[in-house]
One Martini backbone bead per residue (centre of mass of N, CA, C, O) as a GRO file, in nm:
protein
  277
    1UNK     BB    1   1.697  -2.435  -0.685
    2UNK     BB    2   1.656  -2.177  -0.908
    3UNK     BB    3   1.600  -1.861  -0.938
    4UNK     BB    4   1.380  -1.850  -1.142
    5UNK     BB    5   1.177  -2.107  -1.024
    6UNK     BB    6   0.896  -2.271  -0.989
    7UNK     BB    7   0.696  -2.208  -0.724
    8UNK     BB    8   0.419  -2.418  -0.551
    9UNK     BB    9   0.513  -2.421  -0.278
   10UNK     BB   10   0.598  -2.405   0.063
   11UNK     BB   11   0.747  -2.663   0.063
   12UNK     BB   12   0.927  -2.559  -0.203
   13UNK     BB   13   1.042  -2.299  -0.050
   14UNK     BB   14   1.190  -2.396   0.217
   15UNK     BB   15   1.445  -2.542   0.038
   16UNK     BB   16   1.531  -2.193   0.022
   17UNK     BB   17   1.625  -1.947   0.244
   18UNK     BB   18   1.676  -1.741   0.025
   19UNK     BB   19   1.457  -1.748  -0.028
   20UNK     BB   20   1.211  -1.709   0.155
   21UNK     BB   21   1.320  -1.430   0.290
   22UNK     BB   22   1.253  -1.260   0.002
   23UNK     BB   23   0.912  -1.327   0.082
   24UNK     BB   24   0.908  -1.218   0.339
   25UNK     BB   25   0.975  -0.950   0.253
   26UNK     BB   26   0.763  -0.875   0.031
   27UNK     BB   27   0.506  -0.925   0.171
   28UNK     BB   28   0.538  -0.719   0.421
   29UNK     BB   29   0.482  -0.507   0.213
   30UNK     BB   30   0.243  -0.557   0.084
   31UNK     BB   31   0.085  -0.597   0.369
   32UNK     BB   32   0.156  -0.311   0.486
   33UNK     BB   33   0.053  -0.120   0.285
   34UNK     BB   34  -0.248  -0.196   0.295
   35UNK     BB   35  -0.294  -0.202   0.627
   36UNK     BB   36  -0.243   0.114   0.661
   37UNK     BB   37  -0.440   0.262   0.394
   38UNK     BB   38  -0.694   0.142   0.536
   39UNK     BB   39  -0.679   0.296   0.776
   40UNK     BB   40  -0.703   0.583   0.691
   41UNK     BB   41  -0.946   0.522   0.548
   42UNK     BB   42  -1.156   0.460   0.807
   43UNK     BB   43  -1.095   0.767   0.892
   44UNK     BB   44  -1.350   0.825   0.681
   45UNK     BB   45  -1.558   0.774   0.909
   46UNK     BB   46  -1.803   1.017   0.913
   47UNK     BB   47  -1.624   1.272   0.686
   48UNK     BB   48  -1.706   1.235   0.433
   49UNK     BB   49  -1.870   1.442   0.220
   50UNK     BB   50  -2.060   1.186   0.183
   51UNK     BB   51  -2.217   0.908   0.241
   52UNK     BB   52  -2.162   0.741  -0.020
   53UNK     BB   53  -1.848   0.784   0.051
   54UNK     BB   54  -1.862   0.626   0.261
   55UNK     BB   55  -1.926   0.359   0.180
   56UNK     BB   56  -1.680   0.346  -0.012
   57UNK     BB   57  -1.458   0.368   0.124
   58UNK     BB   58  -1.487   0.151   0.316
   59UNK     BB   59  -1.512  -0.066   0.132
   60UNK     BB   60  -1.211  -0.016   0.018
   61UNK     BB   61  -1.067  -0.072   0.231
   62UNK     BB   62  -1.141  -0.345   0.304
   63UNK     BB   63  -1.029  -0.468   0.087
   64UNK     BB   64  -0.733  -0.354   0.169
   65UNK     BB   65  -0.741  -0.584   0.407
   66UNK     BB   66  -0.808  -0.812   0.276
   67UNK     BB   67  -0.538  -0.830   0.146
   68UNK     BB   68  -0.320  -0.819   0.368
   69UNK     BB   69  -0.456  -1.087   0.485
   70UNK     BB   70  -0.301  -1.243   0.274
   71UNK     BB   71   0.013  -1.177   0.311
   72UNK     BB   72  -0.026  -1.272   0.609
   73UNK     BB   73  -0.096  -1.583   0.549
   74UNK     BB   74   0.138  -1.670   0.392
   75UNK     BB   75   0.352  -1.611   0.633
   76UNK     BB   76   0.201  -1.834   0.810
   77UNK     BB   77   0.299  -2.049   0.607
   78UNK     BB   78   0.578  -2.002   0.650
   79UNK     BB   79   0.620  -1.942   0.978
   80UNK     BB   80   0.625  -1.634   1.106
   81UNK     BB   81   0.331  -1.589   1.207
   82UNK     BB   82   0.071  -1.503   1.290
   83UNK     BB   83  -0.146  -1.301   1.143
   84UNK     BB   84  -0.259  -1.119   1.387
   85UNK     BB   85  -0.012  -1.066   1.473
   86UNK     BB   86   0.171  -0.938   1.225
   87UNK     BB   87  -0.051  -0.695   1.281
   88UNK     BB   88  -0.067  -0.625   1.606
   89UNK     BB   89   0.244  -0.673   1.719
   90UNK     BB   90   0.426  -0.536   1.617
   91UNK     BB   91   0.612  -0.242   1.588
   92UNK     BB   92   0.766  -0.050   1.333
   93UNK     BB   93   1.065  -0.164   1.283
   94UNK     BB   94   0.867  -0.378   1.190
   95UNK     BB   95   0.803  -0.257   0.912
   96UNK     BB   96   0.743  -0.236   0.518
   97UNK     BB   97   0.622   0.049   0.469
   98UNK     BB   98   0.557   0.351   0.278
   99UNK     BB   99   0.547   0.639   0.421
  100UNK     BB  100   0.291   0.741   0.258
  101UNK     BB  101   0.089   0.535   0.408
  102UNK     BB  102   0.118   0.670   0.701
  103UNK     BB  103   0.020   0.929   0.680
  104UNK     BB  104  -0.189   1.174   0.815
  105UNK     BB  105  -0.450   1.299   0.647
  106UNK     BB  106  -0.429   1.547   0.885
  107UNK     BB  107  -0.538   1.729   1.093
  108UNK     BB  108  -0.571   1.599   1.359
  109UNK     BB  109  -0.775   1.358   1.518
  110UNK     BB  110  -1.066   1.140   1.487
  111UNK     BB  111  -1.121   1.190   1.798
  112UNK     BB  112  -0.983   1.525   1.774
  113UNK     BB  113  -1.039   1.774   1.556
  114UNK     BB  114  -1.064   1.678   1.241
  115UNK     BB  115  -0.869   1.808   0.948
  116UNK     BB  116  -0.899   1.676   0.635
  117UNK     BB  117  -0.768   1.584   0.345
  118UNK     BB  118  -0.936   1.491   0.055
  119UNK     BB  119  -0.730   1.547  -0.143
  120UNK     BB  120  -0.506   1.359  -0.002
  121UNK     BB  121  -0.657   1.125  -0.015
  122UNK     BB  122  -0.680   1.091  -0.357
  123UNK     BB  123  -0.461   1.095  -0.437
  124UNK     BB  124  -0.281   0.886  -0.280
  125UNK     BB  125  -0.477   0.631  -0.358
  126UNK     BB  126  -0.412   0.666  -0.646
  127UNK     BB  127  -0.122   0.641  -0.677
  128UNK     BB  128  -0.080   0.359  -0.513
  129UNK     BB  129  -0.294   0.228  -0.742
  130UNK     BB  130  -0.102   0.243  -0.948
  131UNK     BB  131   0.150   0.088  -0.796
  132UNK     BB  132  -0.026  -0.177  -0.760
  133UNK     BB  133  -0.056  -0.232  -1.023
  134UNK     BB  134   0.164  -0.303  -1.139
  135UNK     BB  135   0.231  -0.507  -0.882
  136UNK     BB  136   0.043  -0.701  -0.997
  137UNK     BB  137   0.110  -0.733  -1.319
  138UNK     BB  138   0.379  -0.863  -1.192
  139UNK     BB  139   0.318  -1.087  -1.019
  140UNK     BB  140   0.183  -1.294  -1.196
  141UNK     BB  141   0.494  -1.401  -1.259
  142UNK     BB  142   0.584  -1.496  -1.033
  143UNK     BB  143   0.785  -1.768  -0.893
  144UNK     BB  144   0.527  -1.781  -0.688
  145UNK     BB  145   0.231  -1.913  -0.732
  146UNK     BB  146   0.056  -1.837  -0.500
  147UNK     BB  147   0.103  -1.523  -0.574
  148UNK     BB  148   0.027  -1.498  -0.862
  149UNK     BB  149  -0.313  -1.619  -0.793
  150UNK     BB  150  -0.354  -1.338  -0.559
  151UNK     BB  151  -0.333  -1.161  -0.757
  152UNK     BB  152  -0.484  -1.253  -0.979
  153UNK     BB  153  -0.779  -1.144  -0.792
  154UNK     BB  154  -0.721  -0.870  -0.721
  155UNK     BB  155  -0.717  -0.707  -0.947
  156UNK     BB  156  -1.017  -0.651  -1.022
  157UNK     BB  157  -1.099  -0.514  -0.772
  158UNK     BB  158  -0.877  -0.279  -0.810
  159UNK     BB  159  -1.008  -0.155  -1.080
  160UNK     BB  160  -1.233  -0.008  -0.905
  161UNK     BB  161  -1.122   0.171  -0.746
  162UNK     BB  162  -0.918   0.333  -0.950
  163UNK     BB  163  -1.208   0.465  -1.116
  164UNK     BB  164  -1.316   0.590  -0.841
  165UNK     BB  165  -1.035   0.800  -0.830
  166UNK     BB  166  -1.050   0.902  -1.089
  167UNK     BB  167  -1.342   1.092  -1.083
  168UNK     BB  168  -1.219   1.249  -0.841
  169UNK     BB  169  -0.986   1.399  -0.946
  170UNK     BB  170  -1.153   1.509  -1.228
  171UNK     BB  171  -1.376   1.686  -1.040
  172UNK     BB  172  -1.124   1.852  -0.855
  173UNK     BB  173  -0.952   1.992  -1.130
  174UNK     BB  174  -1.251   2.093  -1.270
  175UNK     BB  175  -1.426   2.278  -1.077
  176UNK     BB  176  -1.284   2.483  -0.847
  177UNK     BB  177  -0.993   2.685  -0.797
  178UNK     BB  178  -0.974   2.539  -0.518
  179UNK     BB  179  -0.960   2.267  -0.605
  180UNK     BB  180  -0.728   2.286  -0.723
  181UNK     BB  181  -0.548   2.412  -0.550
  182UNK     BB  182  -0.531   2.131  -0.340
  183UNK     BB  183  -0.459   1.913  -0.554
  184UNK     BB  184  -0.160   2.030  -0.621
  185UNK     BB  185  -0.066   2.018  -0.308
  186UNK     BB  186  -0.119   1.762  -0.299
  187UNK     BB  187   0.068   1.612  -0.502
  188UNK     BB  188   0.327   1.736  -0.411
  189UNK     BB  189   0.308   1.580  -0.123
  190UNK     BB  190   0.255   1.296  -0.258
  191UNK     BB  191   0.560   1.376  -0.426
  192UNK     BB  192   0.763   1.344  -0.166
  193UNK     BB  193   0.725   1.005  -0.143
  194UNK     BB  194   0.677   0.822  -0.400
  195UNK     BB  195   0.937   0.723  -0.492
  196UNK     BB  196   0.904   0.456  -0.229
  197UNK     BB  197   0.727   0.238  -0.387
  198UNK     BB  198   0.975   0.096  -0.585
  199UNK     BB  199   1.105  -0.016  -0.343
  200UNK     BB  200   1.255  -0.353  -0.226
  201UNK     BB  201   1.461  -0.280  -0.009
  202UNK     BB  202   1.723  -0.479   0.076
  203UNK     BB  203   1.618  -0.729  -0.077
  204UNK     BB  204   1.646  -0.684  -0.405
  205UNK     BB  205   1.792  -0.846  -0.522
  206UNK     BB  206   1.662  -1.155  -0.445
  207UNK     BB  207   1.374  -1.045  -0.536
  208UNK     BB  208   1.476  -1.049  -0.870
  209UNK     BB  209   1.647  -1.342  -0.881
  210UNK     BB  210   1.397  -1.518  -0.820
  211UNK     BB  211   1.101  -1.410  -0.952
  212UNK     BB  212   0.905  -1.225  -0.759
  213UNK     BB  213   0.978  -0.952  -0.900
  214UNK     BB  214   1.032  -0.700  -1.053
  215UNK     BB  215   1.220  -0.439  -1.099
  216UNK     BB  216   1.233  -0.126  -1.013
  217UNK     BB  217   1.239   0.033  -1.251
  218UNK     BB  218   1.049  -0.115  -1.421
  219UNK     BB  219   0.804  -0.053  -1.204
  220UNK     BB  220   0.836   0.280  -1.251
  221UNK     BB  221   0.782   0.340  -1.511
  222UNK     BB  222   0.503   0.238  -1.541
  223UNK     BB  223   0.383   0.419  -1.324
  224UNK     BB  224   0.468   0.670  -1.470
  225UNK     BB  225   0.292   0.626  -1.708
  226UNK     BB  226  -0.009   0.581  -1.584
  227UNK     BB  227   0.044   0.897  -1.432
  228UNK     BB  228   0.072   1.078  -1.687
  229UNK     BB  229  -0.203   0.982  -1.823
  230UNK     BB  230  -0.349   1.088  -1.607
  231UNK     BB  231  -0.306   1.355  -1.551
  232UNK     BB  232  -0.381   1.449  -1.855
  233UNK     BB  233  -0.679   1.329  -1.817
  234UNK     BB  234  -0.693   1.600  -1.579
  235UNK     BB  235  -0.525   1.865  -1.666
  236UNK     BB  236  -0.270   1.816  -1.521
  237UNK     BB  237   0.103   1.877  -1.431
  238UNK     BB  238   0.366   1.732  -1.431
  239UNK     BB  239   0.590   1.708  -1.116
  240UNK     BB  240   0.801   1.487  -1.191
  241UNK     BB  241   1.038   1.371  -1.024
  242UNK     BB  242   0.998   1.168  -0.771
  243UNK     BB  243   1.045   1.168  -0.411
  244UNK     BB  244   1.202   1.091  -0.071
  245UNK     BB  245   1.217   1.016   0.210
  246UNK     BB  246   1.400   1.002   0.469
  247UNK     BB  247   1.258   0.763   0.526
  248UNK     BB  248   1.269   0.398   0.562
  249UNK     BB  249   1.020   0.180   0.513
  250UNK     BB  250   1.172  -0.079   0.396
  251UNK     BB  251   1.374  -0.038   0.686
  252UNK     BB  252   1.194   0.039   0.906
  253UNK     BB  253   1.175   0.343   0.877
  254UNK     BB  254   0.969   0.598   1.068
  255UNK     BB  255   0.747   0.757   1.187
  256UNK     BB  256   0.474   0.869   1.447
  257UNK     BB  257   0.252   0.799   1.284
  258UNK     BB  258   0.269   0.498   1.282
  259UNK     BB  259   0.317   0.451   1.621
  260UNK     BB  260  -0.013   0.564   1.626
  261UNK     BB  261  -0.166   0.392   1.475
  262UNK     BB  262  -0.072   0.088   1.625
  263UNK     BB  263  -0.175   0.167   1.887
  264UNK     BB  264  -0.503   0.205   1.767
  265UNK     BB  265  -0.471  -0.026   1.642
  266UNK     BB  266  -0.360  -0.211   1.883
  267UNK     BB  267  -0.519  -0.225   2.138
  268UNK     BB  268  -0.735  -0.439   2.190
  269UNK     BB  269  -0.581  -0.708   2.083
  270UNK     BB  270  -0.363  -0.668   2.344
  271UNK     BB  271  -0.507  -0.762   2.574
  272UNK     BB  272  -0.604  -1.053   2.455
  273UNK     BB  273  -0.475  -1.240   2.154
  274UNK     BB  274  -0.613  -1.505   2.220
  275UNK     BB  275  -0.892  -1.433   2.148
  276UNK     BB  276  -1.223  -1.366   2.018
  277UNK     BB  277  -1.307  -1.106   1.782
   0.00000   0.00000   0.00000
């Protein structure tokens, strides 16, 4: 097999292991993304401004878990094992998600005094959504045939998400004095951790040198391209160059944030791993 080679199936990625391991990495990332952003957004149930948004944040959620589980379902068919297991037993440092995707969305714990900040919670969600777009709209060309099918079966669905948080933006930037100084407050925090969305790990010489998607600069370029667009047509000022946090989540490195959300999700779980829950 070729660097560059079109594999069709599982059982042609499998005849050459580093091409498998690169893959396996790539998966986590794409993974862990969204099924940790996606717990934050759940996280908005029964607190979000009204109903409406109540019903449609879970919504979107929900379509990001289940992304999370075709990614975890692919693992699953690599042999690296069970999907519900990968999701729910893993460690913090065995985790190759985002450090932005993992922050709590504010002040105190959803059952304990939670003071939220939607503005936060509307930023992150933008900003990560366009660089999501970017890296399915890279998949499509993967050299692995599998993810770039399910990748362009999500793309569509992601751009309502996108929309939808389109909407928030300029509503929230535009609206009262307050609403803006939040926004740009958002901006700043969720723009000191953005830079390391578009990092593809130890791991990325291998995963572009199979053609499992594009190059790292390539991936930020188009991603801050799309966010300059939004930022000025919401009158936003551009907050120049993202920043990237201490801790590399794409090696492992994470907060306590991670460690508390896991035990969170995984608590019904661990209890017993074989039931049907």
């Amino acid at each position: 097999m070729g660097d560059m080679s079109r594999v069709e199936t599982v059982e042609q990625a499998k005849q050459n292991q580093e091409y498998v391991q690169a893959l396996m990495d790539l998966l986590f990332q794409l993974a862990d993304d969204d099924f940790i952003l996606a717990y934050r957004g759940s996280e908005w149930l029964g607190l979000a401004p009204h109903i409406e948004e109540d019903v449609a944040f879970s919504s979107m959620s929900q379509d990001m878990m289940g992304h999370a589980a075709m990614f975890y379902e692919m693992l699953e068919e690599l042999g690296v094992g069970k999907a519900d297991d990968l999701a729910q037993l893993r460690e913090a440092k065995a985790f190759r998600n985002a450090i932005l995707v993992e922050r709590k969305n504010g002040i105190g714990e959803y059952n304990d005094d939670p003071h939220y900040d939607w503005a936060y919670s509307i930023v992150r969600n933008y900003v990560y959504g366009l660089h999501k777009l970017v890296r399915l709209e890279a998949l499509i060309n993967s050299s692995f045939a599998p993810l770039a099918l399910v990748s362009r079966k999500m793309l569509t669905e992601h751009r309502y998400h996108l929309m939808h948080w389109q909407v928030w933006l300029k509503q929230l930037a535009n609206s009262t004095d307050t609403a803006r100084q939040k926004v740009e407050a958002a901006i700043a925090k969720v723009w000191a951790d953005a830079g390391e969305l578009s990092d593809l790990g130890p791991k990325a010489e291998s995963i572009v040198r199979f053609g499992l998607i594009a190059g790292e600069d390539l991936l930020k370029q188009k991603w801050l391209t799309k966010t300059k667009e939004v930022f000025k047509g919401a009158g936003l000022e551009w907050p120049g160059e993202p920043g990237k946090p201490q801790e590399r989540g794409r090696a492992g490195e994470h907060t306590a944030d991670l460690v508390s959300a896991l035990e969170t999700l995984s608590e019904v779980y661990r209890i017993d791993p074989a039931a049907s829950w």
